[in-house]
C-alpha positions in Angstrom: 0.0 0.0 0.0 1.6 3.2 -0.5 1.3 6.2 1.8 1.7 5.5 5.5 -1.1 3.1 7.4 -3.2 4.7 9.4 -3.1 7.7 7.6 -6.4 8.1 6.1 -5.6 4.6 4.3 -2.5 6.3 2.1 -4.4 9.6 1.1 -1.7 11.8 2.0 -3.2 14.7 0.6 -5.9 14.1 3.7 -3.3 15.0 6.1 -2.6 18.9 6.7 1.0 20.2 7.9 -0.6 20.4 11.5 -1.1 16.5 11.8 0.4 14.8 14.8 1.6 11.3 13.7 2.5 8.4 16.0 4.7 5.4 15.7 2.4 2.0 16.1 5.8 0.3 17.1 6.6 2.3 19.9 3.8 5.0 20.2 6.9 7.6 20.0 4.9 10.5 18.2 6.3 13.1 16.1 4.4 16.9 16.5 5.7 19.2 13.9 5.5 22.2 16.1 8.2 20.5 18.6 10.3 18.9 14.7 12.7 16.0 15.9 16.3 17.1 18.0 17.6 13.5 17.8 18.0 13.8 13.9 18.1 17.9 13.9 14.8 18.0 12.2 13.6 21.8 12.9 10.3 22.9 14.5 7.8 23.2 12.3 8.5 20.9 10.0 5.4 18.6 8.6 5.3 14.8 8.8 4.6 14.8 5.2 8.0 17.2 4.7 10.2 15.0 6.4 13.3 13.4 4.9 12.3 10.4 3.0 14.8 8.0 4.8 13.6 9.7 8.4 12.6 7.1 10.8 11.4 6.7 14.3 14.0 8.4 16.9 12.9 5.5 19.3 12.6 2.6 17.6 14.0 3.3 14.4 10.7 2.0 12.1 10.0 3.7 8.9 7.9 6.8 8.4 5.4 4.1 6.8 4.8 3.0 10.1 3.4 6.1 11.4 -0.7 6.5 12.0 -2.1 9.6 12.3 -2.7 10.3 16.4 -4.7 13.2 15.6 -4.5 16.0 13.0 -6.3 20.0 14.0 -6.1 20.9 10.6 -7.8 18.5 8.4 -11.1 20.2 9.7 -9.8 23.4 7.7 -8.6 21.1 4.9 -11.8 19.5 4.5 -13.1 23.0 4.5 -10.8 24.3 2.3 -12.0 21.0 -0.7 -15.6 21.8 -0.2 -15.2 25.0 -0.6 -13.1 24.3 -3.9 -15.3 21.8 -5.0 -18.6 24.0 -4.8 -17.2 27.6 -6.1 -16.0 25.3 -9.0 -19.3 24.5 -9.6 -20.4 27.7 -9.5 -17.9 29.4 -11.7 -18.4 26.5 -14.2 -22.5 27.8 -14.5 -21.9 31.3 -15.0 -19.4 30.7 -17.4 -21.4 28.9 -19.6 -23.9 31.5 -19.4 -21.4 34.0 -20.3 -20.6 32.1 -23.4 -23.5 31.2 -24.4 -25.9 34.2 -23.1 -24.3 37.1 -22.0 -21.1 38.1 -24.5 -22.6 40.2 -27.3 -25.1 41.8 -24.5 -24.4 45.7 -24.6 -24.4 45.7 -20.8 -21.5 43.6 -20.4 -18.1 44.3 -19.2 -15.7 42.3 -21.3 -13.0 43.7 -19.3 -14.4 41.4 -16.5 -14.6 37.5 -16.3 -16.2 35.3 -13.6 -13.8 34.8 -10.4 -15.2 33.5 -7.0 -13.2 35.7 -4.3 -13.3 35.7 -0.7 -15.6 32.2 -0.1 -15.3 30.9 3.4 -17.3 29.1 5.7 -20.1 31.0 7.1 -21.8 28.7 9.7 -21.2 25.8 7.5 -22.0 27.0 4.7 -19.7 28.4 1.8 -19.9 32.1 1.5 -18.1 34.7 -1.1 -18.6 36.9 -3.8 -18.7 35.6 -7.3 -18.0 39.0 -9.8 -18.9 38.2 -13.7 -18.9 40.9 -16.4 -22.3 41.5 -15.6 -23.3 41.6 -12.1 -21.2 40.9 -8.7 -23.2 39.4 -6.2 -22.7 37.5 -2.4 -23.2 34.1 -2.9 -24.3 31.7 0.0 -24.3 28.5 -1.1 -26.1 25.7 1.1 -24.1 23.4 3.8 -22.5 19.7 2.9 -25.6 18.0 4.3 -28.2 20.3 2.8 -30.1 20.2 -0.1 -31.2 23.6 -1.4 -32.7 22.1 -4.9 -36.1 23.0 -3.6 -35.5 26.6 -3.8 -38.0 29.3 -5.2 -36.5 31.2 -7.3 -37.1 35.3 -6.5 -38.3 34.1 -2.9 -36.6 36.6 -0.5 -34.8 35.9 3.0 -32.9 38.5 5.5 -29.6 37.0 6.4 -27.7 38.3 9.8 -23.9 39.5 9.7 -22.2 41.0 12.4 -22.6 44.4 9.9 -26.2 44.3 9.5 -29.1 42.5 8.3 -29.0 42.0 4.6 -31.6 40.6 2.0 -31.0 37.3 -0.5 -33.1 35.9 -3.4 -33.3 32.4 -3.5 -31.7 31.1 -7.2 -31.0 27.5 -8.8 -28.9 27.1 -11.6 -28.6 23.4 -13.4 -24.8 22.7 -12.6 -24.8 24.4 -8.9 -28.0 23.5 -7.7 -30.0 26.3 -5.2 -28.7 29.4 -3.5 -28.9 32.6 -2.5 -27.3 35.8 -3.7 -27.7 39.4 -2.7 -27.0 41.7 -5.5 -23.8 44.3 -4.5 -23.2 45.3 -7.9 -25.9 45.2 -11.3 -24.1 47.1 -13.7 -20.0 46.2 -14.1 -19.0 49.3 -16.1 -17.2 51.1 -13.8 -14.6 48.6 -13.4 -11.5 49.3 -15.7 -9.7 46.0 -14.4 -10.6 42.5 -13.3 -8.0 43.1 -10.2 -10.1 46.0 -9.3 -13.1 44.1 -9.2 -11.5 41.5 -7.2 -10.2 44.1 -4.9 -13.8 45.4 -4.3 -14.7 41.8 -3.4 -12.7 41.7 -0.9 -13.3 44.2 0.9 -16.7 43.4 1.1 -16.0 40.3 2.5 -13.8 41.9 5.2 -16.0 44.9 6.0 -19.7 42.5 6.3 -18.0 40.7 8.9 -17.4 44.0 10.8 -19.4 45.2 13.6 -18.7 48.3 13.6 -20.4 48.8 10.3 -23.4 48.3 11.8 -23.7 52.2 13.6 -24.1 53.4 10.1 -26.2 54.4 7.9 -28.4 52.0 5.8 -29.7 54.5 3.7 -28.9 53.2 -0.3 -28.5 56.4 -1.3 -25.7 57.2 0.8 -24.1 53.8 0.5 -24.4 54.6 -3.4 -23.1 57.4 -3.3 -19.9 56.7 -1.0 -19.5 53.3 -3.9 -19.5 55.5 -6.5 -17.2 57.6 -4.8 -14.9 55.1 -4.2 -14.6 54.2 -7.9 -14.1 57.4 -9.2 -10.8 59.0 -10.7 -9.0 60.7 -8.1 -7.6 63.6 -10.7 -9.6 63.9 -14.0 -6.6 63.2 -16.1 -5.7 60.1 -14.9 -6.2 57.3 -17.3 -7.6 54.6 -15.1 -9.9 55.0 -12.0 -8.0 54.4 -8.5 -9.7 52.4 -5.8 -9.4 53.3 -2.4 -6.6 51.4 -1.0 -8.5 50.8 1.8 -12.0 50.7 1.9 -13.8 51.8 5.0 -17.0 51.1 6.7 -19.7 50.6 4.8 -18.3 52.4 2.0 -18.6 49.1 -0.7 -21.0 46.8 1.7 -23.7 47.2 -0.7 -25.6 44.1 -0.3 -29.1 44.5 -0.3 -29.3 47.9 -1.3 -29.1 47.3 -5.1 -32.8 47.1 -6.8 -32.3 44.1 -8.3 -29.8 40.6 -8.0 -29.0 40.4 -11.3 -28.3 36.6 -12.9 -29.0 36.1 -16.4 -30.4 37.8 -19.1 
Protein backbone atom coordinates (compact mmCIF):
# COMPACT_ATOMS: atom_id res chain seq x y z
CA UNK A 1 0.00 0.00 0.00
CA UNK A 2 1.56 3.19 -0.50
CA UNK A 3 1.32 6.22 1.82
CA UNK A 4 1.67 5.45 5.47
CA UNK A 5 -1.09 3.11 7.42
CA UNK A 6 -3.19 4.71 9.42
CA UNK A 7 -3.07 7.71 7.63
CA UNK A 8 -6.43 8.09 6.06
CA UNK A 9 -5.64 4.57 4.34
CA UNK A 10 -2.51 6.25 2.14
CA UNK A 11 -4.38 9.56 1.15
CA UNK A 12 -1.68 11.77 2.01
CA UNK A 13 -3.19 14.67 0.64
CA UNK A 14 -5.86 14.06 3.66
CA UNK A 15 -3.34 15.04 6.14
CA UNK A 16 -2.64 18.88 6.66
CA UNK A 17 0.97 20.20 7.91
CA UNK A 18 -0.64 20.37 11.51
CA UNK A 19 -1.11 16.53 11.76
CA UNK A 20 0.38 14.77 14.80
CA UNK A 21 1.64 11.28 13.68
CA UNK A 22 2.54 8.39 16.02
CA UNK A 23 4.70 5.42 15.74
CA UNK A 24 2.41 1.98 16.05
CA UNK A 25 5.79 0.30 17.11
CA UNK A 26 6.65 2.27 19.89
CA UNK A 27 3.76 5.00 20.22
CA UNK A 28 6.89 7.55 20.01
CA UNK A 29 4.88 10.47 18.23
CA UNK A 30 6.34 13.08 16.09
CA UNK A 31 4.43 16.85 16.45
CA UNK A 32 5.72 19.17 13.95
CA UNK A 33 5.53 22.20 16.06
CA UNK A 34 8.17 20.48 18.55
CA UNK A 35 10.32 18.86 14.67
CA UNK A 36 12.70 16.03 15.86
CA UNK A 37 16.32 17.14 18.04
CA UNK A 38 17.59 13.51 17.78
CA UNK A 39 17.98 13.78 13.92
CA UNK A 40 18.14 17.94 13.85
CA UNK A 41 14.76 18.03 12.19
CA UNK A 42 13.57 21.76 12.86
CA UNK A 43 10.31 22.85 14.46
CA UNK A 44 7.83 23.24 12.32
CA UNK A 45 8.52 20.86 10.00
CA UNK A 46 5.36 18.56 8.62
CA UNK A 47 5.32 14.82 8.77
CA UNK A 48 4.58 14.83 5.21
CA UNK A 49 8.03 17.15 4.65
CA UNK A 50 10.16 15.01 6.44
CA UNK A 51 13.35 13.41 4.92
CA UNK A 52 12.31 10.41 3.00
CA UNK A 53 14.82 8.00 4.80
CA UNK A 54 13.56 9.67 8.40
CA UNK A 55 12.62 7.11 10.79
CA UNK A 56 11.37 6.74 14.28
CA UNK A 57 13.96 8.39 16.87
CA UNK A 58 12.90 5.47 19.32
CA UNK A 59 12.59 2.57 17.65
CA UNK A 60 14.04 3.25 14.40
CA UNK A 61 10.68 2.03 12.12
CA UNK A 62 9.98 3.70 8.88
CA UNK A 63 7.95 6.83 8.40
CA UNK A 64 5.44 4.06 6.84
CA UNK A 65 4.78 2.98 10.06
CA UNK A 66 3.41 6.13 11.38
CA UNK A 67 -0.74 6.51 11.96
CA UNK A 68 -2.14 9.64 12.33
CA UNK A 69 -2.72 10.33 16.40
CA UNK A 70 -4.67 13.22 15.59
CA UNK A 71 -4.46 16.00 12.98
CA UNK A 72 -6.28 19.96 14.04
CA UNK A 73 -6.15 20.85 10.64
CA UNK A 74 -7.80 18.45 8.41
CA UNK A 75 -11.12 20.16 9.74
CA UNK A 76 -9.79 23.36 7.65
CA UNK A 77 -8.62 21.14 4.88
CA UNK A 78 -11.82 19.48 4.54
CA UNK A 79 -13.08 23.05 4.51
CA UNK A 80 -10.78 24.28 2.31
CA UNK A 81 -12.02 20.99 -0.75
CA UNK A 82 -15.60 21.85 -0.17
CA UNK A 83 -15.22 25.02 -0.58
CA UNK A 84 -13.12 24.29 -3.94
CA UNK A 85 -15.27 21.84 -4.97
CA UNK A 86 -18.55 24.01 -4.81
CA UNK A 87 -17.19 27.59 -6.13
CA UNK A 88 -15.97 25.31 -8.99
CA UNK A 89 -19.25 24.52 -9.56
CA UNK A 90 -20.37 27.72 -9.50
CA UNK A 91 -17.85 29.38 -11.69
CA UNK A 92 -18.43 26.50 -14.20
CA UNK A 93 -22.50 27.77 -14.52
CA UNK A 94 -21.93 31.26 -14.96
CA UNK A 95 -19.40 30.73 -17.36
CA UNK A 96 -21.35 28.85 -19.65
CA UNK A 97 -23.88 31.51 -19.42
CA UNK A 98 -21.44 34.00 -20.28
CA UNK A 99 -20.58 32.07 -23.43
CA UNK A 100 -23.49 31.17 -24.43
CA UNK A 101 -25.88 34.25 -23.13
CA UNK A 102 -24.30 37.13 -22.00
CA UNK A 103 -21.05 38.11 -24.47
CA UNK A 104 -22.58 40.16 -27.33
CA UNK A 105 -25.05 41.79 -24.53
CA UNK A 106 -24.38 45.65 -24.59
CA UNK A 107 -24.41 45.69 -20.75
CA UNK A 108 -21.46 43.57 -20.42
CA UNK A 109 -18.09 44.31 -19.17
CA UNK A 110 -15.69 42.28 -21.31
CA UNK A 111 -12.96 43.70 -19.25
CA UNK A 112 -14.37 41.41 -16.46
CA UNK A 113 -14.59 37.55 -16.32
CA UNK A 114 -16.17 35.31 -13.65
CA UNK A 115 -13.79 34.76 -10.45
CA UNK A 116 -15.18 33.48 -7.00
CA UNK A 117 -13.19 35.71 -4.29
CA UNK A 118 -13.27 35.75 -0.71
CA UNK A 119 -15.61 32.16 -0.07
CA UNK A 120 -15.35 30.90 3.39
CA UNK A 121 -17.31 29.09 5.72
CA UNK A 122 -20.09 31.04 7.08
CA UNK A 123 -21.84 28.65 9.73
CA UNK A 124 -21.22 25.81 7.53
CA UNK A 125 -21.98 26.99 4.66
CA UNK A 126 -19.75 28.44 1.79
CA UNK A 127 -19.93 32.11 1.55
CA UNK A 128 -18.09 34.68 -1.06
CA UNK A 129 -18.57 36.88 -3.78
CA UNK A 130 -18.70 35.63 -7.26
CA UNK A 131 -18.00 38.97 -9.80
CA UNK A 132 -18.87 38.19 -13.67
CA UNK A 133 -18.88 40.90 -16.38
CA UNK A 134 -22.25 41.55 -15.62
CA UNK A 135 -23.32 41.57 -12.11
CA UNK A 136 -21.22 40.91 -8.68
CA UNK A 137 -23.24 39.41 -6.20
CA UNK A 138 -22.69 37.55 -2.38
CA UNK A 139 -23.16 34.11 -2.87
CA UNK A 140 -24.31 31.72 0.01
CA UNK A 141 -24.31 28.49 -1.14
CA UNK A 142 -26.10 25.70 1.11
CA UNK A 143 -24.07 23.39 3.84
CA UNK A 144 -22.50 19.70 2.90
CA UNK A 145 -25.63 17.99 4.31
CA UNK A 146 -28.17 20.32 2.75
CA UNK A 147 -30.09 20.17 -0.13
CA UNK A 148 -31.23 23.57 -1.37
CA UNK A 149 -32.66 22.13 -4.90
CA UNK A 150 -36.08 23.03 -3.63
CA UNK A 151 -35.54 26.58 -3.79
CA UNK A 152 -38.03 29.33 -5.16
CA UNK A 153 -36.51 31.25 -7.31
CA UNK A 154 -37.07 35.26 -6.49
CA UNK A 155 -38.33 34.11 -2.89
CA UNK A 156 -36.58 36.58 -0.50
CA UNK A 157 -34.79 35.93 3.03
CA UNK A 158 -32.86 38.52 5.54
CA UNK A 159 -29.62 36.99 6.39
CA UNK A 160 -27.65 38.29 9.79
CA UNK A 161 -23.92 39.53 9.72
CA UNK A 162 -22.16 40.98 12.39
CA UNK A 163 -22.55 44.37 9.91
CA UNK A 164 -26.20 44.34 9.47
CA UNK A 165 -29.14 42.49 8.34
CA UNK A 166 -28.95 42.01 4.61
CA UNK A 167 -31.59 40.61 1.97
CA UNK A 168 -31.03 37.28 -0.53
CA UNK A 169 -33.08 35.94 -3.43
CA UNK A 170 -33.26 32.43 -3.54
CA UNK A 171 -31.70 31.07 -7.18
CA UNK A 172 -30.97 27.54 -8.83
CA UNK A 173 -28.94 27.15 -11.58
CA UNK A 174 -28.57 23.36 -13.39
CA UNK A 175 -24.85 22.71 -12.57
CA UNK A 176 -24.81 24.44 -8.93
CA UNK A 177 -28.03 23.53 -7.70
CA UNK A 178 -29.96 26.32 -5.19
CA UNK A 179 -28.69 29.37 -3.48
CA UNK A 180 -28.88 32.55 -2.47
CA UNK A 181 -27.34 35.83 -3.72
CA UNK A 182 -27.67 39.44 -2.70
CA UNK A 183 -26.95 41.74 -5.52
CA UNK A 184 -23.80 44.25 -4.46
CA UNK A 185 -23.16 45.32 -7.91
CA UNK A 186 -25.87 45.15 -11.28
CA UNK A 187 -24.13 47.09 -13.70
CA UNK A 188 -20.02 46.19 -14.05
CA UNK A 189 -19.03 49.27 -16.13
CA UNK A 190 -17.24 51.14 -13.79
CA UNK A 191 -14.63 48.63 -13.38
CA UNK A 192 -11.52 49.28 -15.65
CA UNK A 193 -9.71 46.00 -14.36
CA UNK A 194 -10.58 42.48 -13.25
CA UNK A 195 -8.01 43.12 -10.23
CA UNK A 196 -10.10 46.03 -9.33
CA UNK A 197 -13.09 44.11 -9.18
CA UNK A 198 -11.47 41.52 -7.19
CA UNK A 199 -10.20 44.09 -4.85
CA UNK A 200 -13.85 45.36 -4.32
CA UNK A 201 -14.69 41.77 -3.43
CA UNK A 202 -12.74 41.70 -0.93
CA UNK A 203 -13.30 44.21 0.94
CA UNK A 204 -16.69 43.42 1.07
CA UNK A 205 -16.02 40.27 2.55
CA UNK A 206 -13.82 41.94 5.20
CA UNK A 207 -15.99 44.85 5.95
CA UNK A 208 -19.65 42.45 6.29
CA UNK A 209 -17.95 40.70 8.91
CA UNK A 210 -17.36 44.01 10.78
CA UNK A 211 -19.40 45.20 13.64
CA UNK A 212 -18.68 48.30 13.62
CA UNK A 213 -20.37 48.83 10.25
CA UNK A 214 -23.43 48.29 11.84
CA UNK A 215 -23.70 52.16 13.60
CA UNK A 216 -24.13 53.42 10.13
CA UNK A 217 -26.20 54.35 7.94
CA UNK A 218 -28.39 52.05 5.79
CA UNK A 219 -29.72 54.54 3.69
CA UNK A 220 -28.86 53.19 -0.28
CA UNK A 221 -28.46 56.44 -1.29
CA UNK A 222 -25.70 57.18 0.81
CA UNK A 223 -24.06 53.81 0.49
CA UNK A 224 -24.37 54.61 -3.42
CA UNK A 225 -23.07 57.35 -3.29
CA UNK A 226 -19.90 56.69 -1.02
CA UNK A 227 -19.55 53.32 -3.85
CA UNK A 228 -19.45 55.52 -6.55
CA UNK A 229 -17.24 57.58 -4.85
CA UNK A 230 -14.93 55.08 -4.20
CA UNK A 231 -14.56 54.22 -7.91
CA UNK A 232 -14.05 57.42 -9.17
CA UNK A 233 -10.78 58.99 -10.72
CA UNK A 234 -8.97 60.66 -8.13
CA UNK A 235 -7.64 63.59 -10.70
CA UNK A 236 -9.56 63.94 -13.96
CA UNK A 237 -6.60 63.20 -16.08
CA UNK A 238 -5.65 60.05 -14.88
CA UNK A 239 -6.19 57.33 -17.28
CA UNK A 240 -7.65 54.60 -15.08
CA UNK A 241 -9.95 55.05 -12.00
CA UNK A 242 -7.98 54.39 -8.46
CA UNK A 243 -9.71 52.39 -5.82
CA UNK A 244 -9.45 53.34 -2.39
CA UNK A 245 -6.61 51.37 -1.04
CA UNK A 246 -8.54 50.84 1.76
CA UNK A 247 -12.04 50.71 1.88
CA UNK A 248 -13.79 51.76 5.05
CA UNK A 249 -17.01 51.15 6.69
CA UNK A 250 -19.73 50.57 4.83
CA UNK A 251 -18.35 52.37 2.01
CA UNK A 252 -18.63 49.11 -0.71
CA UNK A 253 -20.98 46.83 1.75
CA UNK A 254 -23.68 47.24 -0.65
CA UNK A 255 -25.62 44.09 -0.32
CA UNK A 256 -29.13 44.53 -0.28
CA UNK A 257 -29.30 47.91 -1.32
CA UNK A 258 -29.07 47.27 -5.05
CA UNK A 259 -32.83 47.09 -6.84
CA UNK A 260 -32.28 44.07 -8.26
CA UNK A 261 -29.77 40.57 -8.01
CA UNK A 262 -29.00 40.36 -11.25
CA UNK A 263 -28.28 36.63 -12.85
CA UNK A 264 -29.02 36.07 -16.37
CA UNK A 265 -30.44 37.82 -19.06
Amino acid sequence: MSGFEGSFLGANDKISPQAVMECKICWTPYDPADGDDYRQVEAGTAFLDLPHDWSCPNCSAPKEQFMVLEDPGSTMMAEMLEIERVTGLLTADFREIWHSKMRDVPMVNKMLSVEAVGFRMHEGRPLGVLLSPWFMNLVLLPGEDEDWSALSPGAKEIVAFPSGNYEFIHMTRDIVGGYKACSLFSMMGDFQTQMQAVEVAQAVMQELFNADNQAETDRAADIRAAREAALAPKEPQEAEPVLDAAPTRRALITAGMADNVIEES
